[in-house]
Each structure stands twice: as structure tokens, then as C-alpha cells.
C-alpha positions in Angstrom: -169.8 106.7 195.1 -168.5 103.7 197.8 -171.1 104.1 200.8 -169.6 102.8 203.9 -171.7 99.2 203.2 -169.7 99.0 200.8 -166.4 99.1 202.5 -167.9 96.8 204.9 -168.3 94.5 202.3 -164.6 94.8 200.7 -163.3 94.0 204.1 -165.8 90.9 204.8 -164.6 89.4 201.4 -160.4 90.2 202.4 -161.0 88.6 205.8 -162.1 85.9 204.1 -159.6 85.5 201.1 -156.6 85.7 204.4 -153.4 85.2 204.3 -153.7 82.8 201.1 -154.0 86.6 198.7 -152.1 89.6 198.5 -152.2 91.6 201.8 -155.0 94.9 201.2 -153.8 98.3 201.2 -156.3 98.8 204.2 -155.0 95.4 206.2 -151.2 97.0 205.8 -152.2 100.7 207.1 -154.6 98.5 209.9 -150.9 96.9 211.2 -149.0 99.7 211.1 -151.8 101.4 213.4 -151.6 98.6 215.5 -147.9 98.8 216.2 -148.3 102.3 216.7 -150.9 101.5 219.5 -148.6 99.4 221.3 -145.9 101.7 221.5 -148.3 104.4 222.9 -150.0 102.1 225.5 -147.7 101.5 228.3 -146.5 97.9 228.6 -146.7 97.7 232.7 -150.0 98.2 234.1 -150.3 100.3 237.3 -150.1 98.6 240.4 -152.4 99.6 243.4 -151.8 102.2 245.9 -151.5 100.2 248.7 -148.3 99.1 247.7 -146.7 102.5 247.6 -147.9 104.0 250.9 -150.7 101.9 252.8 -151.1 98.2 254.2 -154.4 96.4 253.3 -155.9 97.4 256.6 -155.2 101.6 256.2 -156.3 101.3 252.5 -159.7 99.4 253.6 -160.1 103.0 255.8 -158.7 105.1 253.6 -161.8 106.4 250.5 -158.9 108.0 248.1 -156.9 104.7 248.7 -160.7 102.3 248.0 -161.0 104.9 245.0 -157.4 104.0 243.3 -157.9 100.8 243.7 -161.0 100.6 242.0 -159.1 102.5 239.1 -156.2 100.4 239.8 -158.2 97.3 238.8 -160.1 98.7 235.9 -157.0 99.5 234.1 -155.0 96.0 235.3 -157.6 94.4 233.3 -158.6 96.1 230.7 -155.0 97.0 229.5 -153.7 93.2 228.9 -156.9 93.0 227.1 -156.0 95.7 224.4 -152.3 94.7 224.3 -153.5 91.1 223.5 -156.1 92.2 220.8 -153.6 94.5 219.2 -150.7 91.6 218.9 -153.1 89.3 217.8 -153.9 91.5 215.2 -150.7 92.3 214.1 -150.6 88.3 213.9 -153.3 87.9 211.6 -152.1 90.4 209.1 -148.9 89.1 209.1 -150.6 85.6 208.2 -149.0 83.6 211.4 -152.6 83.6 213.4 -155.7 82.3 212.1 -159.1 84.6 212.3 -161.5 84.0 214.6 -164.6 85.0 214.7 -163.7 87.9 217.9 -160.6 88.7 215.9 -162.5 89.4 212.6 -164.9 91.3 214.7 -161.8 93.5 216.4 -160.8 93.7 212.8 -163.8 95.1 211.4 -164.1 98.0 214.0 -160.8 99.0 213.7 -160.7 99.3 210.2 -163.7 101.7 210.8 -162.1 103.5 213.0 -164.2 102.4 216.1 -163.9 101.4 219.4 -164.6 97.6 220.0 -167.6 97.3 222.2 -165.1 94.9 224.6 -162.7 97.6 225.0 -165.5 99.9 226.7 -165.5 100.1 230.4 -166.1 103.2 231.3 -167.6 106.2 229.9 -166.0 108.4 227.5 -167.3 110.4 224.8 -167.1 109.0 221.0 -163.7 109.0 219.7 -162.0 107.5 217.0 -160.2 104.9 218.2 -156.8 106.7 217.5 -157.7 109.6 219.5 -159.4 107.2 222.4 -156.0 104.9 222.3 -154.1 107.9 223.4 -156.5 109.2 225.7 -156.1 105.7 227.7 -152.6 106.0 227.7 -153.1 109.8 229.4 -155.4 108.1 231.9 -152.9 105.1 232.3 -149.9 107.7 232.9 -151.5 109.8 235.8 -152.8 106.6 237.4 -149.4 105.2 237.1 -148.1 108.6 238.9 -150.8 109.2 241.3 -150.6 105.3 242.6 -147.0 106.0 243.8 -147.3 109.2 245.3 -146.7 109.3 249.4 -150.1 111.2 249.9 -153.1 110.1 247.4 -154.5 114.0 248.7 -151.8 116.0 247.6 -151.1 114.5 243.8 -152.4 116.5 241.1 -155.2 115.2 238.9 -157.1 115.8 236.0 -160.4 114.5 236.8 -161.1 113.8 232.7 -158.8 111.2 233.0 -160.5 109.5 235.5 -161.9 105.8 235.0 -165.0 107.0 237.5 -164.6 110.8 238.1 -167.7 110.9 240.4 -166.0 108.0 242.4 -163.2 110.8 243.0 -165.9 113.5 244.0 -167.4 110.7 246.5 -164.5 109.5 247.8 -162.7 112.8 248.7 -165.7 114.2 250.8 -165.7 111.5 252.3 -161.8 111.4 252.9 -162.6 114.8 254.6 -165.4 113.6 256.8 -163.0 111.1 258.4 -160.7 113.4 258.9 -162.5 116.1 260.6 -165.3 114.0 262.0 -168.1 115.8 260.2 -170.9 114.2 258.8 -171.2 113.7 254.9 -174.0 115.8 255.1 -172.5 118.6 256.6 -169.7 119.4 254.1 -170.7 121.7 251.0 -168.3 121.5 247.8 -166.4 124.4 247.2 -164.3 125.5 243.8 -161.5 127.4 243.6 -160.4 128.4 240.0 -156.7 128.6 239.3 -156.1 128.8 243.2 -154.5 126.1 245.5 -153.7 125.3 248.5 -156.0 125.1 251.9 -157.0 122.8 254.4 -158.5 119.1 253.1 -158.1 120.7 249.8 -157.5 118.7 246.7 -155.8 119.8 243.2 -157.4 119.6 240.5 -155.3 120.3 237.0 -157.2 120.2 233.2 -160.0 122.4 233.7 -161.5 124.3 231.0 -163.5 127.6 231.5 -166.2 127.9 228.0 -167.4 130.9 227.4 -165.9 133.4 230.1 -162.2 133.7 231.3 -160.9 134.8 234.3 -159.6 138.3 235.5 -158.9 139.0 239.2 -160.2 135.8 240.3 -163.8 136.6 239.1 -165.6 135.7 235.9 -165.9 137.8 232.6 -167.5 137.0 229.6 -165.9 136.8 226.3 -166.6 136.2 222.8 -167.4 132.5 223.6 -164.1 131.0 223.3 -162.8 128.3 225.6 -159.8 129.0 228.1 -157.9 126.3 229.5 -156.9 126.9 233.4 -153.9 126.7 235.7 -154.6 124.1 238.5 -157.2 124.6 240.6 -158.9 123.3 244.0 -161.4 121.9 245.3 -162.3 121.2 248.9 -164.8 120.4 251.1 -166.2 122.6 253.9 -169.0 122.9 256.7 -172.0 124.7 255.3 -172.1 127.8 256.8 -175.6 128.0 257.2 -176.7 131.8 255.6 -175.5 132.8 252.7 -172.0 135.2 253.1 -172.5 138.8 251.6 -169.8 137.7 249.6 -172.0 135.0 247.9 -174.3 137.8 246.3 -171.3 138.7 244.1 -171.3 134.9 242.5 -173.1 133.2 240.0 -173.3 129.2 239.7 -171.6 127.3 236.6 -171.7 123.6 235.6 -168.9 121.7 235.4 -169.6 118.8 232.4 -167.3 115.8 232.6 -166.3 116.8 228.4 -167.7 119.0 226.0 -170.5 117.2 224.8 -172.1 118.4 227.9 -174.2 115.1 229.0 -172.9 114.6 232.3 -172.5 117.1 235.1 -169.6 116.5 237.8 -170.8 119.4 240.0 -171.6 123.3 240.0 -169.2 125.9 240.7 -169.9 129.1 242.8 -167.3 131.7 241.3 -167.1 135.4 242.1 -168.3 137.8 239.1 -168.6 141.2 239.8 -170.3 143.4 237.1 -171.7 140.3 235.3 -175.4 139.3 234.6 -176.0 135.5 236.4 -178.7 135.8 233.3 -176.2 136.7 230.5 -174.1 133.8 232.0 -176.7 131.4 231.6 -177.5 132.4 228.1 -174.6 132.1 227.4 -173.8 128.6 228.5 -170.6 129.5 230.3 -169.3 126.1 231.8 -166.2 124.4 232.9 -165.1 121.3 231.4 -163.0 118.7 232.8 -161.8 117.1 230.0 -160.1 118.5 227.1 
């Protein structure tokens, strides 16, 4: 039986052999991938939001506008990077570039099925790197649309496709404190599931509810299966001081950032009548950002 050292070692000695032998069954599926890539990745990076709806000096007051840029930037360099890396590496299998020691390095993970360590700048679970190619591209897409919408507020997103998610959490509370005046430490998150609209409200599409569903608004438990959600909202309020009577009739869920469940975005207070906060624990009932 071949062990994966042993692949390792079958692609060390082709690299080496290059373009001089008979192109590898695994170098030829590698290319093809490659080109594939490219076609899914966008060719135009996003540009910054400034350039759509703000001068320099409203996006330097503006946290949504700061926030976008930051994205802005991570994808404006990191996407060139991967574009480069692939076409060079459609290059070296088609014999017109010589290997380097980076490029036999890009060539090694790839054929593995991993994510170079110079394409990771920002967190995301473990993916192949087919899967994590087109995730980019969703993350590229909705920056491309949210960076030329007339009111960074308003546009929908899908906060698992988010560079920095907690950068968007940050920035939008304090988007609301400038624009009511309130102190950051004043304003309490607030959730609404499948519900938009509101005052300094923000939508929030791609959420996934494990474990429980929804029926009239409020939680119910189910046979543990996940349920994907219509667009949602989350906004930022005063704290109210005293708990509402209506708060008695809701129990708090984590929202993880994916499904691996190693990093929490926030917890959600949702209305469930009739349902044990225990049974809901034990259960791990959670939303999930990501899909």
C-alpha cells in the first residue's frame, strides 16, 4: 500500500526529472486544476469603498467604510498573489518556466490538496484547496458587491465570508454609536432571526440554525439537523437596564464563525416558549455563520 510519503517522494523525483521527461499523470490533472482556479477567481480585484460613495475624509469617520477598506486591501493583495502562483504553475507544467524552489513548494501542496501556507491570511477552517479556492471567490464576489453599494449599512452580508468578521461586529456598533451619540458601552447586541428591518439595523444573510428550527419566530428543537435561514438582523440598542418579562421566555445560543465550533462571533437571545434552556444546551443548538 503507497503511504502518502510515498507520493511525496514520486512527486520530489518528477519535479526534478521537469520538463526534460514525459509530463506525470498527476502534473497534467495539477494544470487542469489550475486553469480551472483561474477561471473561478475573479480577474479584477475589488476596489475600496471610498470610491463608490465616500471621499478620504468621510471614510476616515465612517467604521463600516475603515472596515471595507481593510477587507478591501486584504483581498487587493492577496488575489494577484494567487493569480500569479497559479499561471506560473500552469507555466511550469507546460515546461516554458523553470522551478524554483517557491514554485516547487506551491507545487508540492497543491498536488496534496493543501493550501500554501503564503496563501493564508486570514482564518478559515481546513479545506481542500478546491473547496477553499471557491470559497475566496464567494468572499471576493460579496466584497466586490458590497464595496459599490450607495449605503455600506443597508447591503446584505454573509458574515462567513468575511476576511475579519469580528472587524464587522466592531465596526457596526460603533457605526451606531456615532450615529446616535451613545457610548460604545451603552449599546447591547441584539439578533433577530429571519427578521429585517429596524432602526441602525444591519442584514445579515447565510445563517445556519444547528440543532432547532424556527416556528413562529421562536425556537424548537428537532432531531438535530441543521436549517439554513432567510436573512436576518442584527442591530444595536441601549441596554435597557432590567430584564423585559419578555426576556424570561428566551434562552441564549452561540453563534460560531463555521461548524467546527472554535470561534464564537456573539450569542443570540431568541424567544422559545415551551423549551428547556437546559435541553437547548445539551443539545448544542447554535447558529453558524458560515456554511
Amino acid at each position: 500500500m503507497r503511504s502518502l510519503d510515498d507520493d511525496d517522494e514520486t512527486v520530489a523525483v518528477d519535479l526534478k526529472q521537469g520538463a526534460s521527461s514525459a509530463q506525470p499523470a498527476w502534473m497534467r490533472a495539477l494544470r487542469q486544476s489550475c486553469v480551472e482556479w483561474l477561471d473561478v477567481l475573479p480577474k479584477v480585484r475589488p476596489s475600496c469603498p471610498t470610491s463608490t460613495r465616500l471621499g478620504p475624509s468621510d471614510a476616515a469617520q465612517d467604521p463600516l467604510a475603515r472596515f471595507y477598506q481593510r477587507e478591501a486591501s486584504l483581498a487587493a493583495s492577496l488575489l494577484p498573489t494567487i493569480r500569479a502562483d497559479l499561471g506560473d504553475l500552469v507555466k511550469v507544467c507546460d515546461g516554458e518556466l523553470k522551478q524554483t524552489n517557491d514554485l516547487r513548494a506551491l507545487l508540492l501542496d497543491l498536488a496534496k490538496g493543501t493550501v500554501p501556507s503564503s496563501w493564508r491570511r486570514y482564518r478559515c477552517r481546513e479545506l481542500p484547496v478546491g473547496i477553499w479556492i471557491a470559497d475566496l471567490a464567494k468572499r471576493l464576489t460579496q466584497l466586490a458587491t458590497v464595496v459599490e453599494s450607495a449605503d455600506l449599512a443597508k447591503v446584505p452580508v454573509a458574515l462567513g465570508l468575511l476576511f475579519h468578521p469580528h472587524g464587522f461586529i466592531t465596526a457596526s456598533r460603533q457605526a451606531v454609536a456615532h450615529a446616535t451619540q451613545a457610548s460604545l458601552e451603552e449599546l447591547s447586541l441584539e439578533v433577530a432571526l429571519e427578521e429585517t428591518g429596524g432602526d441602525n439595523s444591519f442584514i445579515i444573510e447565510g445563517f445556519s440554525l444547528v440543532g432547532a428550527s424556527l416556528q413562529n419566530s421562536a425556537l424548537a428543537l428537532n432531531d438535530g439537523s441543521t436549517v439554513r435561514l432567510a436573512a436576518s438582523s442584527v442591530s444595536w440598542r441601549r441596554s435597557a437596564g432590567a430584564s423585559s418579562p419578555s426576556e424570561a421566555t428566551k434562552v441564549s445560543i452561540p453563534c460560531f464563525l463555521d461548524a467546527t465550533r472554535t470561534d464564537v462571533l456573539f450569542t443570540v437571545s431568541v424567544p422559545a416558549k415551551g423549551v428547556d434552556a437546559v435541553a437547548v444546551k445539551q443539545r448544542a443548538v447554535a447558529l453558524v455563520a458560515a456554511e
